[in-house]
C-alpha positions as CSV (number, residue, x, y, z in Angstrom):
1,X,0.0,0.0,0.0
2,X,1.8,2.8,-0.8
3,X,0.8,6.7,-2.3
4,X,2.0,5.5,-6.0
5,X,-0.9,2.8,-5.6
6,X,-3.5,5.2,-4.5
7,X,-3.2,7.1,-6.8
8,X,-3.4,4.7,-9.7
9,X,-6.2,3.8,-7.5
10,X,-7.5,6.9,-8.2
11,X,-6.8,7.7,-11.6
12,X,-8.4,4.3,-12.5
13,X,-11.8,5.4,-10.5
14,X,-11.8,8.9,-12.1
15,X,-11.3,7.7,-15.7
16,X,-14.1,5.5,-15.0
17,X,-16.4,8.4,-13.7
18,X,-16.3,8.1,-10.5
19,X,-17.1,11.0,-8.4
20,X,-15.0,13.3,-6.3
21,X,-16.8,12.1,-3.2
22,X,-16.4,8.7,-3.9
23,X,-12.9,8.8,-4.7
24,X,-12.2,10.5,-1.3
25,X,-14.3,8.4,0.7
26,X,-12.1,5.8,-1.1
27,X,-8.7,7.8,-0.4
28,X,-10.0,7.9,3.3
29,X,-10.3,4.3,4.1
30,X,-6.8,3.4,1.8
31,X,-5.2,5.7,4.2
32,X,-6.8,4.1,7.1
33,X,-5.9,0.5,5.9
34,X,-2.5,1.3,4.9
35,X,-2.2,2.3,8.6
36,X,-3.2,-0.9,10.2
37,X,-6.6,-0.3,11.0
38,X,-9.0,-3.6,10.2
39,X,-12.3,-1.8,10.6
40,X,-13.1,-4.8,13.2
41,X,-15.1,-4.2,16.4
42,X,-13.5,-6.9,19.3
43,X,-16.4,-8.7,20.6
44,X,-14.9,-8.1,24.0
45,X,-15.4,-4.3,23.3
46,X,-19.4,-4.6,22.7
47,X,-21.7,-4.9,25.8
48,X,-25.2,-5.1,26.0
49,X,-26.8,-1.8,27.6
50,X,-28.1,-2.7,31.6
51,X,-31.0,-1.0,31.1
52,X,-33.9,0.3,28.1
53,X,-36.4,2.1,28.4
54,X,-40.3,1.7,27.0
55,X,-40.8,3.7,23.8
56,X,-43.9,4.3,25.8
57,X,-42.4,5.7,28.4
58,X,-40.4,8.3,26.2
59,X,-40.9,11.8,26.2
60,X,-38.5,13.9,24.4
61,X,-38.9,17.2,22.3
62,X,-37.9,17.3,18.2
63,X,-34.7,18.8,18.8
64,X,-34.0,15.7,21.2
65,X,-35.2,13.1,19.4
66,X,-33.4,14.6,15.9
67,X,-30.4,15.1,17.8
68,X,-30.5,11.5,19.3
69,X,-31.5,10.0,15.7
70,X,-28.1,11.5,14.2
71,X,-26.0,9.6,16.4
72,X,-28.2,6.4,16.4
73,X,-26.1,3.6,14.8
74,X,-28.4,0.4,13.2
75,X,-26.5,-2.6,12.7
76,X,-27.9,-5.6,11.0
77,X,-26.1,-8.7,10.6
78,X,-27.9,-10.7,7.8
79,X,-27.3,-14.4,5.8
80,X,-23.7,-15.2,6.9
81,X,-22.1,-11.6,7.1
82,X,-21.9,-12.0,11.1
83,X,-19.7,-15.3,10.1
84,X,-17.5,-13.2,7.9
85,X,-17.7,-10.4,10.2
86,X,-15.7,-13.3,13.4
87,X,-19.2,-14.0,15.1
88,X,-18.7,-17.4,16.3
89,X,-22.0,-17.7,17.6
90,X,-25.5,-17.7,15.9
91,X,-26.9,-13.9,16.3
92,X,-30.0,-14.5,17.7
93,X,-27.7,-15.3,20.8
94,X,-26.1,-11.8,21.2
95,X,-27.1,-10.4,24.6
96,X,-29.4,-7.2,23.7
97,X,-29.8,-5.7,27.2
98,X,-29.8,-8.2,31.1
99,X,-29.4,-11.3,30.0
100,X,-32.2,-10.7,27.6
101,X,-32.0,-12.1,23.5
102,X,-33.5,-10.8,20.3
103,X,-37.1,-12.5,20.0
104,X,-37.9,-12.2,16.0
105,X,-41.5,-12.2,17.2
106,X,-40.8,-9.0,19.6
107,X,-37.7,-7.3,18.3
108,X,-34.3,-6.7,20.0
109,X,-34.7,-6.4,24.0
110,X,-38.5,-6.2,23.7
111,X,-38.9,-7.3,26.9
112,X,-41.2,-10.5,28.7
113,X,-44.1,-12.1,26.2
């Protein structure tokens, strides 16, 4: 990985009309790999959140809610991406919240039947 391959990198996505975004986007994440970074989370880094509250039980003004919306991050592990991704466990068996699992029924955490 090295500046000369970048941009060929680069020159190969432009003459092939890419957009500027996309080739820095691109440029961005060369950098970061040619720096070590894997882009992996360590399962021992993740923990489930103690405690959720109801939706329900919710009340939060626009501004709030938009602001808690932008840093909200949805992760969805479908067919055998969690497999590629080093799960070594089915999904369904990822602790959401106290010992509680992801019914498919209820969604994520949703609580007692």
């Amino acid at each position: 990985m090295t500046e000369r391959g970048l941009a060929q990198a680069l020159a190969k996505m432009a003459a092939d009309g890419a957009g500027e975004d996309a080739q820095a986007v691109f440029a961005h994440y060369y950098r970061e790999l040619e720096s070590g970074a894997t882009g992996l989370i360590p399962e021992a880094d993740i923990s489930p959140l103690p405690t959720l509250p109801y939706l329900g039980d919710v009340e939060v003004d626009d501004v709030t809610a938009r602001d808690a919306l932008d840093r909200t991050v949805v992760l969805k592990l479908n067919g055998g991406l969690a497999t590629s991704m080093g799960l070594d466990r089915a999904k369904s068996l990822l602790e959401v919240k106290d010992g509680q699992l992801p019914r498919p029924d209820r969604g994520a955490g949703a609580g007692p039947p």
